[in-house]
C-alpha angles and dihedrals in degrees: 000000000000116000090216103089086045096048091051087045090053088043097050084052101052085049099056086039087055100043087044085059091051091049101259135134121223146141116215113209121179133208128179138198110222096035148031114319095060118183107265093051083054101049084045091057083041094057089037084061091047096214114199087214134018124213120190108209102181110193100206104125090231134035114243139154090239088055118020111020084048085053090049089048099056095046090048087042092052092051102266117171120280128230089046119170113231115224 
């Protein structure tokens, strides 16, 4: 299988570990594009939490209409929050 979903697993971990250390909560949830977790199981999950504030963090290493604005679109397309802030 493909090492991507892992490898963001193991990023999101190492986030909510490191903001933990700095005294920071925060739960890290993950959605991908291609593959399971789509988009509207994560903003469930998302609404579920009940976050007082929601921070994107995309991982593509550019910014381009083809990566990270589709990414934006489909969270936005599947109810995620408004008024996100855009890491």
């Amino acid at each position: 299988g493909s090492p991507l979903l892992p490898e963001t697993r193991r990023q999101a971990e190492a986030l909510e570990a490191e903001l933990a250390r700095r005294g920071r909560t925060a739960k890290v949830f993950i959605a991908m594009r291609y593959w399971k977790p789509f988009a509207p199981e994560t903003v469930a999950a998302v609404k579920g939490y009940g976050p007082a504030r929601t921070v994107l963090l995309p991982l593509y290493p550019q910014f381009s209409t083809t990566t990270t604005a589709s990414s934006l679109k489909s969270w936005k397309d599947a109810g995620g929050p408004a008024g996100v802030a855009l890491c």
